[in-house]
N, C-alpha and C positions, 0 to 999 in steps of 0.2 A: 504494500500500500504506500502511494507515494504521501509525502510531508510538504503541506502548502505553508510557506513564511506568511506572516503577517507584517509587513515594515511597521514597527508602532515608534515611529517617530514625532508624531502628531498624528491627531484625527483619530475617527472613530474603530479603531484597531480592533479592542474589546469587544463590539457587534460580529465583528469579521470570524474574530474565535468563536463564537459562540455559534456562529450560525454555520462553520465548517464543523463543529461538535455537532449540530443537529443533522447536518449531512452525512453523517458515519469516516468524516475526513481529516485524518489527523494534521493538526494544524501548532504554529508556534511565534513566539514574537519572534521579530528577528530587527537586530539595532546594529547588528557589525558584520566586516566582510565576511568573518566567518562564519557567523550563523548564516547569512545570505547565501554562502556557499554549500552549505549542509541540506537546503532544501531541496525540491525538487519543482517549485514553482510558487510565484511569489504573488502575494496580493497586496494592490497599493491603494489605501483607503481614502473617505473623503475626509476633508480640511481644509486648509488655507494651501493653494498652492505654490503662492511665493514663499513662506515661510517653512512647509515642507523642503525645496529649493536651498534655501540657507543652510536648512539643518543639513541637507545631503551635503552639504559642501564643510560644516564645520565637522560635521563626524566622519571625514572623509571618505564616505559611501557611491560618488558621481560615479567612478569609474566602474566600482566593484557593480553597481545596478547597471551602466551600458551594459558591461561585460555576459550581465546575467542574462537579461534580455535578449542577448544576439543570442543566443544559445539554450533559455528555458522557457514556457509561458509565463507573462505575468498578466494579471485581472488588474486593471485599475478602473476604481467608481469615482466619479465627479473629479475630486482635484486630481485623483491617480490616473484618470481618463485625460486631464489638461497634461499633465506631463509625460503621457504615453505621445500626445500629437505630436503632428511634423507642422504645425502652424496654430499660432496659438497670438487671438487678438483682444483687446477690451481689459487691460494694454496689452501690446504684445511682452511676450517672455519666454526665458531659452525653456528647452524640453529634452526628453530626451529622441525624440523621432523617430519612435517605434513603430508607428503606424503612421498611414498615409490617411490623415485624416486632418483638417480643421475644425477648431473650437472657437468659440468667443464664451468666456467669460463670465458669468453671471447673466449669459443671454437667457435665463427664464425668469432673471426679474431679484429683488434682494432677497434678505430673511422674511419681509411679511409676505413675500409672495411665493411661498413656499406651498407646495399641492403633495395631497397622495393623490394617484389613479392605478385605475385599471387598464394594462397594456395588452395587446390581443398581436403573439409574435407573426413576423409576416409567411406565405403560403411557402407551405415546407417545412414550416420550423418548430408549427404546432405540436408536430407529431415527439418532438422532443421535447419542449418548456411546456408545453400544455397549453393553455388558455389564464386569461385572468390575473396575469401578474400585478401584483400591487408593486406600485412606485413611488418612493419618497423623492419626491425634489427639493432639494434646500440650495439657493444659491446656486443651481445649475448653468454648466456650460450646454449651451447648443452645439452641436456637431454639424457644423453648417455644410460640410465639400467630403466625399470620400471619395477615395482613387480607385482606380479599377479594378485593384486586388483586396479591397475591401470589403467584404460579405456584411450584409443590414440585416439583424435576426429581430428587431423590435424598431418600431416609428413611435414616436405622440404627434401628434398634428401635423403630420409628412415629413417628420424632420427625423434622422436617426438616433435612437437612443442607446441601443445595444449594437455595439460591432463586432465582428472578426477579424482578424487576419494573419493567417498562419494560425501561430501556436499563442496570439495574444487575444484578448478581449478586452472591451473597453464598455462602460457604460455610464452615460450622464446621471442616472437618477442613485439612489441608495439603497439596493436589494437588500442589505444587513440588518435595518433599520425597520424590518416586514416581520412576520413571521414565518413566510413562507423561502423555502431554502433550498427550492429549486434551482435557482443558475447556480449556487454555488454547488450544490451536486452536479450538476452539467460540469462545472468547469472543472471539477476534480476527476470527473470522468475524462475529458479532452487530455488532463496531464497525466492519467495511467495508460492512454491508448498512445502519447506525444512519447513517451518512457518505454514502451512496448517497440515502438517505428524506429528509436534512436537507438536503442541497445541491440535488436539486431542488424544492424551497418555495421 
């Protein structure tokens, strides 16, 4: 059974464990390169994403998380979603350019305009998330632009909320924050089948 890191550097880390505990997924904090190195795929939660930033840079973590990245899946939600992008506006700010994707910012509006919904994944992808996802949005980025190796598995109002690409995922809202702990079984699923495809090569 593979071991998903939590980066609990800021943000809401604690939901993260909890809800890979309710998915039968064992899970761990991880604040250094070597625990980072010890997982088998990392989860990058929401918070503040310039502040997250700082801290990757004063614990000196920047490198150790490209490095992971080129090489293991990572899940990033809201702020973990702005720093997975390869364009990031409202102000812009560096990232790490995981995915071919643009963001803006707090493009769903501040803290009062924070929503839960019900997200219905797009055709194909029911047959895995099911139906009915609850969505916490706090301070969400919009995923305005995806490139053409980016798979859409969830929209709110035609805009993408849930992405793929490759061995990453990204999603603007806060599935940790639900009770429901489906994408996180999905995505623990993706990194035993990601750990299955890489060890036999």
């Amino acid at each position: 059974m593979p071991t998903i890191g939590v980066l609990a550097l800021q943000g809401d880390f604690e939901a993260h464990l909890a809800m890979l505990r309710e998915a039968g997924a064992p899970g761990c904090e991880v604040r250094t390169a070597q625990a980072m190195e010890a997982v088998d795929a990392l989860i990058i939660p929401g918070g503040e994403s310039t502040t997250m930033l700082r801290l990757l840079r004063r614990e000196h973590l920047w490198n150790a998380l490209a490095q992971f990245g080129a090489r293991k899946p990572i899940f990033g939600t809201c702020a973990g979603a702005i720093l997975m992008a390869n364009e990031v506006s409202h102000p812009q700010q560096e990232s790490f350019a995981m995915m071919d994707i643009a963001v803006v910012r707090n493009g769903y509006g501040r803290q009062l305009d924070s929503r839960i919904v019900l997200l219905h994944p797009e055709p194909g992808h029911d047959a895995i998330l099911g139906t009915n996802l609850e969505a916490v949005f706090i301070r969400a980025p919009i995923i305005s632009r995806v490139g053409p190796e980016v798979e859409v598995l969830v929209r709110y109002n035609g805009d993408p909320v849930l992405v793929r690409q490759g061995h990453h995922l990204a999603a603007s809202f806060h599935p940790e924050l639900t009770t429901d702990h489906r994408i996180h079984a999905w995505f623990a699923a993706s990194v035993r089948k990601h750990n299955s495809v890489t060890n036999s090569l």
